[in-house]
VOTOR-825717 format. One line per 3 residues: number of its first residue (from 1); their letters; for each residue x negated, y negated, z of C-alpha. Coordinates in Angstrom, 3 decimals. Layout:
BEGIN
NUM = a = X Y Z  ...
This chain:
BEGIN
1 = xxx = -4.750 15.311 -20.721  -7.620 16.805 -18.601  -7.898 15.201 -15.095
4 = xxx = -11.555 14.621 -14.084  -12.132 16.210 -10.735  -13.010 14.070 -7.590
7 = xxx = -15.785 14.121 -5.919  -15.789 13.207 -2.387  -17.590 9.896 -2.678
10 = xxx = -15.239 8.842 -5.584  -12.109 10.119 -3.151  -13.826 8.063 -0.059
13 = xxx = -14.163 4.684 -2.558  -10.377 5.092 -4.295  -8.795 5.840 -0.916
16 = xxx = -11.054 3.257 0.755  -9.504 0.795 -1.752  -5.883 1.660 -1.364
19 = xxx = -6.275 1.444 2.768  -5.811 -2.302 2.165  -2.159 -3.665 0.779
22 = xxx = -3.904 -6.713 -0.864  -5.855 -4.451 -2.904  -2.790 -2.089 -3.555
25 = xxx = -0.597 -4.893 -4.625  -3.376 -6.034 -7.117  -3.831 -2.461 -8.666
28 = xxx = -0.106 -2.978 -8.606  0.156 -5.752 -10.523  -2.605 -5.081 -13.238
31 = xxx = -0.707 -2.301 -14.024  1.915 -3.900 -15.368  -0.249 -6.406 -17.227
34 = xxx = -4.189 -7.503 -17.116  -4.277 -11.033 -15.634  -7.423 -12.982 -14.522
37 = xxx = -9.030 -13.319 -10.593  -7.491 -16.857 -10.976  -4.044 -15.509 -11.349
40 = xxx = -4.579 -13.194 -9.164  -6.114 -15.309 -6.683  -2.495 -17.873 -6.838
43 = xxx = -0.256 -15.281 -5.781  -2.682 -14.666 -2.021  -3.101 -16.863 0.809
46 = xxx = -6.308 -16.430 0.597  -9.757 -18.023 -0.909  -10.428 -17.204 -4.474
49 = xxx = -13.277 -15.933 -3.003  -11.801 -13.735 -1.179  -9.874 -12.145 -3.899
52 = xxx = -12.993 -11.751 -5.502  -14.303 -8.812 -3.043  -11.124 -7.254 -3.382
55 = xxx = -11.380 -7.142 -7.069  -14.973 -6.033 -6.774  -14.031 -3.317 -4.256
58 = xxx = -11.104 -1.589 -6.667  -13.970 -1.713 -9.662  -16.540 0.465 -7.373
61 = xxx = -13.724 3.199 -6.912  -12.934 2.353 -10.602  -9.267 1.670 -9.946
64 = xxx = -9.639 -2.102 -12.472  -12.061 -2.677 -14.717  -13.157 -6.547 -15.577
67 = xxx = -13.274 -7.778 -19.073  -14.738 -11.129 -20.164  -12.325 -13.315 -22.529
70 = xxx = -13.742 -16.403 -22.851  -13.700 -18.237 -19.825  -11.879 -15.258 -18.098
73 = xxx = -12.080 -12.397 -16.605  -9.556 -10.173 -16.935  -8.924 -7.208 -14.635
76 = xxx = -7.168 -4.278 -16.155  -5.741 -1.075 -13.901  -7.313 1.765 -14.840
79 = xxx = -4.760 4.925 -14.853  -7.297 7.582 -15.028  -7.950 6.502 -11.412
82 = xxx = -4.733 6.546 -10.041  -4.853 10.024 -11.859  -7.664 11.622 -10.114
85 = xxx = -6.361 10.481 -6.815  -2.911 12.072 -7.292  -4.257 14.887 -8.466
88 = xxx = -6.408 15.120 -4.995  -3.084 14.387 -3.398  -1.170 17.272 -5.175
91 = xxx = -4.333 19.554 -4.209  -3.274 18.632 -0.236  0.451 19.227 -1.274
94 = xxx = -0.370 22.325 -2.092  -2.198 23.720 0.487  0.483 22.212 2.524
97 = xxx = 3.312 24.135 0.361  1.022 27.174 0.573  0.781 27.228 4.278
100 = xxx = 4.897 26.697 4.523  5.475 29.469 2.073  3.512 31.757 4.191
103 = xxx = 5.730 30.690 7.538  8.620 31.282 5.783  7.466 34.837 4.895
106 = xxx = 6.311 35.958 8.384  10.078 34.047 9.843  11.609 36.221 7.398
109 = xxx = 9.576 39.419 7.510  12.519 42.369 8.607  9.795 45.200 9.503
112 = xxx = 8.216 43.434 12.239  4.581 43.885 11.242  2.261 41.537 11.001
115 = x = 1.731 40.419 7.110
């Protein structure tokens, strides 16, 4: 599977949404399943409302999508999301793995010149 690469709006929205753990817990739970903003709105203490704009903020960084089943809306995770934002983590992991590498070289460079 090819991973779309992110652009730094879409990595400002997707991380944007994850900052809050409401919003984490819901991509979360439509992961496992799709349920509707009412279900999702019983298991907060907070307004349905409120729900709502959390909802709303996960589908502008594209982490759910809504779908409407009769008098429902379903949200459903989207994995190709979660995808693109891992594979922006791994990027950092690498540089970070790079940059270790490259310590352990010089700690372990014998001739005493500078590499």
């Amino acid at each position: 599977m090819v991973v779309q690469k992110t652009s730094d709006d879409e990595a400002d929205r997707i991380f944007h949404a994850l900052a809050d753990a409401t919003r984490r817990d819901i991509v979360t739970r439509v992961m496992e399943q799709a349920l509707s903003v009412s279900v999702l709105a019983a298991g907060y203490a907070m307004s349905f409302a409120a729900v709502q704009k959390h909802v709303a903020v996960l589908e502008r960084a594209e982490l759910v999508t809504k779908q409407r089943r009769g008098r429902e809306q379903l949200v459903f995770g989207n994995p190709d999301a979660v995808k693109r934002a891992a594979a922006l983590l791994d990027e950092y992991e690498a540089i970070w793995r790079g940059r270790v590498a490259r310590m352990h070289d010089i700690i372990n460079d014998d001739s005493g010149e500078p590499s």
